[in-house]
C-alpha atoms as a printed R data frame, in Angstrom:
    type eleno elety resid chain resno       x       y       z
1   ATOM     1    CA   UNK     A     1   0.000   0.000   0.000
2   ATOM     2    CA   UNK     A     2   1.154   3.287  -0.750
3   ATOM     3    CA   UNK     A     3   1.163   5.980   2.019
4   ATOM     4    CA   UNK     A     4   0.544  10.054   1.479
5   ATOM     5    CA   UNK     A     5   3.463  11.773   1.932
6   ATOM     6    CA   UNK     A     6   5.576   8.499   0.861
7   ATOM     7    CA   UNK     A     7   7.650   8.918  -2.199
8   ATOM     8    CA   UNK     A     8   5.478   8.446  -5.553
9   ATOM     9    CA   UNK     A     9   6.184   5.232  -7.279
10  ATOM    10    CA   UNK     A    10   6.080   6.706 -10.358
11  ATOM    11    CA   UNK     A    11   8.158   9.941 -11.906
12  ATOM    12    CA   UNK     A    12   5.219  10.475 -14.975
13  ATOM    13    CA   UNK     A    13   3.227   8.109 -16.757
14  ATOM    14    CA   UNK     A    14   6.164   6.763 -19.339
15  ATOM    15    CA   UNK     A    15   7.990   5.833 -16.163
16  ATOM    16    CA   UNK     A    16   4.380   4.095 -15.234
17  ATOM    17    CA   UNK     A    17   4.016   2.443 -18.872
18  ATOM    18    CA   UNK     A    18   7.709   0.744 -18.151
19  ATOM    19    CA   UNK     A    19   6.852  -0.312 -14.722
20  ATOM    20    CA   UNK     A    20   3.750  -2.090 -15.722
21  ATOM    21    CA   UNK     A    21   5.039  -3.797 -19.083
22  ATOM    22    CA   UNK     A    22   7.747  -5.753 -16.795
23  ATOM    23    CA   UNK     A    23   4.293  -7.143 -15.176
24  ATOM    24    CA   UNK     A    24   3.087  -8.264 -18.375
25  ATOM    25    CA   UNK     A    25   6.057 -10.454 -20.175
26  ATOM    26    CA   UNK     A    26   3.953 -13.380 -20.621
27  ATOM    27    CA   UNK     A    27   2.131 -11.403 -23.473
28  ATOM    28    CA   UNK     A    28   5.666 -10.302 -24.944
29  ATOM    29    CA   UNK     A    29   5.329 -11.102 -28.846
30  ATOM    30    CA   UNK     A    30   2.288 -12.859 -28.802
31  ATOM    31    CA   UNK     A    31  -0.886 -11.995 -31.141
32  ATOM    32    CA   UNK     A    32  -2.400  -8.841 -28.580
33  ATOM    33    CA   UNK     A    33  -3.527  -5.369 -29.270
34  ATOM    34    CA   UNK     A    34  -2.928  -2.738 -26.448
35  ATOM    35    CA   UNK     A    35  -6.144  -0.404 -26.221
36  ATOM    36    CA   UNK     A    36  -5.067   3.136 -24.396
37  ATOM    37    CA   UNK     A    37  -8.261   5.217 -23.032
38  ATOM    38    CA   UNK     A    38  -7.409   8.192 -23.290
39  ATOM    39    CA   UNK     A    39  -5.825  10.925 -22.818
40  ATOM    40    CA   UNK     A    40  -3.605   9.871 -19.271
41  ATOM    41    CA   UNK     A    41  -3.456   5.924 -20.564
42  ATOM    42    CA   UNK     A    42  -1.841   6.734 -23.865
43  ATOM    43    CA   UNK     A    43   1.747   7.143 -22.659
44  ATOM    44    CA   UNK     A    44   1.473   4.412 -20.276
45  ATOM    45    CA   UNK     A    45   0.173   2.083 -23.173
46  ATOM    46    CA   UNK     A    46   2.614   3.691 -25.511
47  ATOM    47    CA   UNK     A    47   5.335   2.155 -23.833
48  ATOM    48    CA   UNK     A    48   3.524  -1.045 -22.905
49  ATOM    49    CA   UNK     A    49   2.785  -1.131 -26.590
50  ATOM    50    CA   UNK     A    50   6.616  -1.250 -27.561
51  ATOM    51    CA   UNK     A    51   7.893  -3.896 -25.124
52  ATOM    52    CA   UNK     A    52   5.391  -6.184 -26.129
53  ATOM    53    CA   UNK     A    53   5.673  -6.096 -29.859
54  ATOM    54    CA   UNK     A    54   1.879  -5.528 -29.921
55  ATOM    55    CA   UNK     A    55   0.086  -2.988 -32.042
56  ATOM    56    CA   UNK     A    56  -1.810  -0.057 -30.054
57  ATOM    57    CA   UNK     A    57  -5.086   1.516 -30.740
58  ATOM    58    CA   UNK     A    58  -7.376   4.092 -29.059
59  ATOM    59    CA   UNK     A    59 -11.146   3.096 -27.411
60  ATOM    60    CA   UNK     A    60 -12.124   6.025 -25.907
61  ATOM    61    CA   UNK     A    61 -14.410   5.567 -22.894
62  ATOM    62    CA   UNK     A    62 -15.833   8.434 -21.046
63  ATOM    63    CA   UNK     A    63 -17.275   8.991 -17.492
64  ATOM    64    CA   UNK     A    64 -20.468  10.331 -17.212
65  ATOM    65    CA   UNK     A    65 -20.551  13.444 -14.915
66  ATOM    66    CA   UNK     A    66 -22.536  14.052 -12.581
67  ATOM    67    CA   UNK     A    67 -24.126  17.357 -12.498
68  ATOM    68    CA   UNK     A    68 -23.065  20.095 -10.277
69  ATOM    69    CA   UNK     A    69 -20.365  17.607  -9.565
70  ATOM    70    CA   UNK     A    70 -18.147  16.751 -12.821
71  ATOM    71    CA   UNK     A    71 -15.675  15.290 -10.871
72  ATOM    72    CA   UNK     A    72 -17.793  12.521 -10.094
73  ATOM    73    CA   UNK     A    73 -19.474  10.220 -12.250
74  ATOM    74    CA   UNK     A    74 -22.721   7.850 -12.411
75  ATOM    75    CA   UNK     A    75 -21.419   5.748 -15.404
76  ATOM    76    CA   UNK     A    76 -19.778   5.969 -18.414
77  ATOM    77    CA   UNK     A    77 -19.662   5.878 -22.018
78  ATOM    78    CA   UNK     A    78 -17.427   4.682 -25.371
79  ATOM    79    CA   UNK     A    79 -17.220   5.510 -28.759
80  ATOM    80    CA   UNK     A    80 -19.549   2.470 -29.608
81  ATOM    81    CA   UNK     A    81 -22.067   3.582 -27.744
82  ATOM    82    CA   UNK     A    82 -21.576   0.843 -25.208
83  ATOM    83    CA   UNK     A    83 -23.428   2.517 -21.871
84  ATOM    84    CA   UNK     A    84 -22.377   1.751 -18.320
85  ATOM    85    CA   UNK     A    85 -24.726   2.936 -15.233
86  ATOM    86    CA   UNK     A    86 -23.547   3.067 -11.496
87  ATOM    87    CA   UNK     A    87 -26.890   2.573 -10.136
88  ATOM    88    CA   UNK     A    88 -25.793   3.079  -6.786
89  ATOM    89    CA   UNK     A    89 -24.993   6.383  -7.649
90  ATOM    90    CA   UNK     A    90 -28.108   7.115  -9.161
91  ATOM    91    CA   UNK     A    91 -29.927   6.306  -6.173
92  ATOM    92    CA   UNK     A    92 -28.166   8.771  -4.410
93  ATOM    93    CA   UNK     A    93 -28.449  12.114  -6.585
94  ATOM    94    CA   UNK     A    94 -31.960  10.906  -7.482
95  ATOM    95    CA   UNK     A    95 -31.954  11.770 -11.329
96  ATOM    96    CA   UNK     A    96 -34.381  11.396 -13.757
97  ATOM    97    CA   UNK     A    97 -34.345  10.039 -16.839
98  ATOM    98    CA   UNK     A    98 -34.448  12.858 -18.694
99  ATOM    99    CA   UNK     A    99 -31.384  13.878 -16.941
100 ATOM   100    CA   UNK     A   100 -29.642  10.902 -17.179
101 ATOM   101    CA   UNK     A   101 -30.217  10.629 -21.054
102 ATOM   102    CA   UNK     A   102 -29.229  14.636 -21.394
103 ATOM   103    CA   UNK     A   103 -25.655  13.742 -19.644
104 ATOM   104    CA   UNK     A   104 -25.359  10.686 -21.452
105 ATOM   105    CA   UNK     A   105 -26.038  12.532 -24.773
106 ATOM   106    CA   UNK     A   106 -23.122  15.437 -23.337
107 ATOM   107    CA   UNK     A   107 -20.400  12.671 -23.536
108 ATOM   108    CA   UNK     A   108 -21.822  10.853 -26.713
109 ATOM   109    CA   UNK     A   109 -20.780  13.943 -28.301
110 ATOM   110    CA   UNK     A   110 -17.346  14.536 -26.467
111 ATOM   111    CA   UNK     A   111 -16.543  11.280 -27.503
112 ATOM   112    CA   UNK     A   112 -17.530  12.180 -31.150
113 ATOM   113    CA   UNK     A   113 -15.398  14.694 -31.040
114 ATOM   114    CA   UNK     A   114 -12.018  13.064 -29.636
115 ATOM   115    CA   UNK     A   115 -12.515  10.118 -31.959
116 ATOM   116    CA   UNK     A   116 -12.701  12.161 -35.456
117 ATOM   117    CA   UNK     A   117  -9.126  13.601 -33.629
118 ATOM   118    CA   UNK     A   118  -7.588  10.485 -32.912
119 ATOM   119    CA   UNK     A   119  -8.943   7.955 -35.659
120 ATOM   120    CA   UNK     A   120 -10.511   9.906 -38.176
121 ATOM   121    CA   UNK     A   121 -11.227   7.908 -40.716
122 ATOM   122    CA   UNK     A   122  -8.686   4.889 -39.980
123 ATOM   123    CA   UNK     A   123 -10.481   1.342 -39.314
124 ATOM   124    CA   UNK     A   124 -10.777  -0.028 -35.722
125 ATOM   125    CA   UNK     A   125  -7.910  -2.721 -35.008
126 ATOM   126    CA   UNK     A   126  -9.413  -6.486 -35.554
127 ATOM   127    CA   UNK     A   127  -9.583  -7.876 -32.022
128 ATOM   128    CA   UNK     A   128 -10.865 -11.292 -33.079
129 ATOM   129    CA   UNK     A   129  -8.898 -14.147 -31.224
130 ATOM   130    CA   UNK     A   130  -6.832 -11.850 -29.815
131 ATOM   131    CA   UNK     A   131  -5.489 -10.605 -26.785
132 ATOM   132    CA   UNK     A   132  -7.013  -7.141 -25.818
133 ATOM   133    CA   UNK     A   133  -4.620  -5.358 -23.698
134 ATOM   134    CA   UNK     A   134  -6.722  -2.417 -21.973
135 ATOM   135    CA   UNK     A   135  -4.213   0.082 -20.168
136 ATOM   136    CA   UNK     A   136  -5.013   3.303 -18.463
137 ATOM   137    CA   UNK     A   137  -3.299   5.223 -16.419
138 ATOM   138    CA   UNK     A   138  -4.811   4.243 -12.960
139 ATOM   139    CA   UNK     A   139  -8.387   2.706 -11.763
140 ATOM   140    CA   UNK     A   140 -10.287   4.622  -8.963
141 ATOM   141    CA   UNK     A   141 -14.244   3.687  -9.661
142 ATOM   142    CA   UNK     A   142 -13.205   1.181 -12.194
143 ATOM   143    CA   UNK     A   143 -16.869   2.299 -14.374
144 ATOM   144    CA   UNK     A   144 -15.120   4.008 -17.359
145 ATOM   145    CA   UNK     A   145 -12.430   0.249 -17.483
146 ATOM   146    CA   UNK     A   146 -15.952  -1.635 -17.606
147 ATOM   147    CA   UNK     A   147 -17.577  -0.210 -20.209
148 ATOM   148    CA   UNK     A   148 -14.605  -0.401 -22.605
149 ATOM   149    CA   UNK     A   149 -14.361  -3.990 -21.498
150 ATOM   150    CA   UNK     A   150 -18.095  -4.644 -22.654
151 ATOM   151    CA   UNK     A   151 -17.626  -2.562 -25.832
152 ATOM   152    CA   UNK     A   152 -14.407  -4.458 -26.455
153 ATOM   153    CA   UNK     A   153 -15.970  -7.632 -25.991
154 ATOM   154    CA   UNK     A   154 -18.375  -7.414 -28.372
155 ATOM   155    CA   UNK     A   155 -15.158  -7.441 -31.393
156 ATOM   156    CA   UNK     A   156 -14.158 -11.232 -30.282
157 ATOM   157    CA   UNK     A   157 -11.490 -10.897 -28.808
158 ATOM   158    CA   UNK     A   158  -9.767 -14.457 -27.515
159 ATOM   159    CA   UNK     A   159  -8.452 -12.310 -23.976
160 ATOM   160    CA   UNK     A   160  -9.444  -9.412 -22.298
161 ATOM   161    CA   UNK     A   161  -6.549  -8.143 -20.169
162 ATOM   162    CA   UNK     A   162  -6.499  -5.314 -18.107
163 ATOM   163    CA   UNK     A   163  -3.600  -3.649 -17.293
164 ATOM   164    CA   UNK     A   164  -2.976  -0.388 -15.323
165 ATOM   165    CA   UNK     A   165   0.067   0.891 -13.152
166 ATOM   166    CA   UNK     A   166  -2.084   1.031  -9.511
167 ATOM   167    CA   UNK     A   167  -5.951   0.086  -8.826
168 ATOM   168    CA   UNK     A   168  -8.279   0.812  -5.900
169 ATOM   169    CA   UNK     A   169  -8.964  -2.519  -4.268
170 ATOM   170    CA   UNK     A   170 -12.372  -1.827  -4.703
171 ATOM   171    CA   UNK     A   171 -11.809  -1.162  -8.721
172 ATOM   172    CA   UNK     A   172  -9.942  -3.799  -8.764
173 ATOM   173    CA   UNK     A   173 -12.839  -6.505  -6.890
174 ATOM   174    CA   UNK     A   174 -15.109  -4.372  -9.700
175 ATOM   175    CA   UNK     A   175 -13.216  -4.849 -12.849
176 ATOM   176    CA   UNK     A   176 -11.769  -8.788 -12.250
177 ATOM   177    CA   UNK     A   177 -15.570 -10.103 -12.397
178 ATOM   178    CA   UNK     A   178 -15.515  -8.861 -16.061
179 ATOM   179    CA   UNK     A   179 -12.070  -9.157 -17.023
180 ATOM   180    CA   UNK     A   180  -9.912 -12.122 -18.264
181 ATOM   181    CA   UNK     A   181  -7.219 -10.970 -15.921
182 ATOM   182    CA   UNK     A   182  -6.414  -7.483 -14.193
183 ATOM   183    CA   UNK     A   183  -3.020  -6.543 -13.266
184 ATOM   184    CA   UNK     A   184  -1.330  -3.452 -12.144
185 ATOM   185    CA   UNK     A   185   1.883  -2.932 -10.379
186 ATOM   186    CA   UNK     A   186   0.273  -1.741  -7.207
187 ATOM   187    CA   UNK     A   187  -3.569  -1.845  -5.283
188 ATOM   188    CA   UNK     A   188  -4.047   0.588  -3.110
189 ATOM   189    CA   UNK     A   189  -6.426  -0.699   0.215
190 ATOM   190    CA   UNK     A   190  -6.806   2.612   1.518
191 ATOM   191    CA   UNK     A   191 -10.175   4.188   2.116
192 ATOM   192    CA   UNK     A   192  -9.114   7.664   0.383
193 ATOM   193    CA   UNK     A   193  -7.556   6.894  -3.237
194 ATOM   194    CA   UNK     A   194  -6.366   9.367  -5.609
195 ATOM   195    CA   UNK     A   195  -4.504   8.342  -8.562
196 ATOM   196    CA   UNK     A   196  -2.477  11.555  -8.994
197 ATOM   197    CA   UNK     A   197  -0.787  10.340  -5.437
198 ATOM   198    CA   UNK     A   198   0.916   7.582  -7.076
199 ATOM   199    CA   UNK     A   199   3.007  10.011  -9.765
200 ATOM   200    CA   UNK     A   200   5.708  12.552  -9.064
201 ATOM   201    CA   UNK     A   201   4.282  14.644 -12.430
202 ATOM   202    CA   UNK     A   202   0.620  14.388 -12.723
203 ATOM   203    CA   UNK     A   203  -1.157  16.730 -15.250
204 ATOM   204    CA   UNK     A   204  -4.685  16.348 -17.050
205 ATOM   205    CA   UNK     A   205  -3.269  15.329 -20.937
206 ATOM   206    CA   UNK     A   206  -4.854  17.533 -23.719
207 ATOM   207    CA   UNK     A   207  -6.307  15.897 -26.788
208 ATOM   208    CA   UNK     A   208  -3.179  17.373 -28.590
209 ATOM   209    CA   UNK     A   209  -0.487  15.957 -26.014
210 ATOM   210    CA   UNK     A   210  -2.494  12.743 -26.425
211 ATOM   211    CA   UNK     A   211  -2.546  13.122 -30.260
212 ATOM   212    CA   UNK     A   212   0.911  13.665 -30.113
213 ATOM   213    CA   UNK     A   213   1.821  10.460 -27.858
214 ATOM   214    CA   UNK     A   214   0.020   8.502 -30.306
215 ATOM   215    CA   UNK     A   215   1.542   9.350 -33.430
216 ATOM   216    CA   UNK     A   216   5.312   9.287 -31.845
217 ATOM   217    CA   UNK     A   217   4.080   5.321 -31.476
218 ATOM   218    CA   UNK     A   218   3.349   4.485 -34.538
219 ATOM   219    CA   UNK     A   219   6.535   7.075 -35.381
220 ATOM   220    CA   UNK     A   220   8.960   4.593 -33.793
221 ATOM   221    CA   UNK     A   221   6.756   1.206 -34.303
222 ATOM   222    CA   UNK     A   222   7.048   2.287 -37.894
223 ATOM   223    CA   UNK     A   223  10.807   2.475 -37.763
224 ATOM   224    CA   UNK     A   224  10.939  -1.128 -35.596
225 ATOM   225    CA   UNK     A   225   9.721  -2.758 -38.760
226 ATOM   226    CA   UNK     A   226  12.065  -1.115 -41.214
227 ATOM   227    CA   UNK     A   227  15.053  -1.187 -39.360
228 ATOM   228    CA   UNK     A   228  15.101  -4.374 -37.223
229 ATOM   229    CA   UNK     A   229  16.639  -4.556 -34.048
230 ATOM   230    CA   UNK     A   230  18.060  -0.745 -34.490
């Protein structure tokens, strides 16, 4: 368990990607696509992505604010439409579902948005029979992992791993009922989590430092394949 005022485990989210991908060897090579949600888990999957010889792609999954309180969320949303409701929540700020739909139809268009950015019109990767590599950048609620899990799952796929630098135990006991296999270098059991504690540089990632992460991957994956073993 990590403790506040310890030393962060992590210097920034690269440093996080290269931690995690010595967790996740046994995938080295083999037929998997890493899936980064952005904007904070594309340079943790970017490295990820590179040690394991996989290809990397983008599924963007949302949370769904609540209002008057964006920082929280009742659910979230990706860019197949793929909707994911903490009901607990919703018994507690009592929406309707008027309001629920309006909220819902907020981040339908966010995520229209960020995906002409990051795929315009490129194909999604083919995930059948493969191993789906989810990564983010850290789990708190776990809602926004669960509906790219159940989006993902509907392409195939032969594995659904998912793979983050630290967890919440209770995103963690969340996510593993779903998953194929979870694993992140650290869970934290504490009853106050923050996922900004765990890194020495934490910023919110703009689409175009995102963007930007993305394309250096397929920058240097492009330059793996022509130059071998440079």
């Amino acid at each position: 368990m990590h403790l506040p005022g310890t030393r962060p485990l992590f210097d920034n989210r690269y440093d996080a990607g290269k931690k995690l991908s010595e967790t996740l060897g046994e995938f080295k090579n083999k037929p998997a696509v890493v899936l980064a949600i952005p904007n904070g888990g594309i340079p943790v999957a970017h490295h990820v992505a590179l040690e394991l010889g996989a290809a990397m792609d983008i599924i963007i999954s949302r949370k769904i604010p609540i209002p008057l309180a964006p920082e929280g969320g009742f659910g979230a949303v990706t860019d197949d439409g793929t909707v994911i409701l903490n009901h607990d929540v919703l018994k507690r700020i009592n929406l309707n579902e008027a309001q629920i739909n309006y909220q819902v139809s907020q981040v339908r268009n966010d995520i229209q948005q960020r995906s002409l950015i990051y795929r315009s019109s490129r194909p999604v990767s083919v995930l059948a029979g493969k191993i789906a590599v989810l990564v983010d950048d850290g789990l708190a609620s776990g809602y926004t992992m669960l509906a790219a899990i159940e989006s993902v799952r509907r392409k195939k796929p032969g594995m659904v791993v998912v793979a983050v630098p630290v967890a919440s135990a209770m995103a963690v006991k969340t996510v593993e009922k779903v998953a194929d296999r979870i694993v992140s270098v650290v869970t934290d059991y504490s009853p106050r989590f923050y996922v900004s504690d765990y890194y020495r540089y934490w910023n919110v990632l703009s689409d175009r430092e995102g963007l930007a992460c993305y394309q250096e991957w397929h920058r240097r994956r492009y330059q793996s394949t022509i130059n071998p073993g440079s």
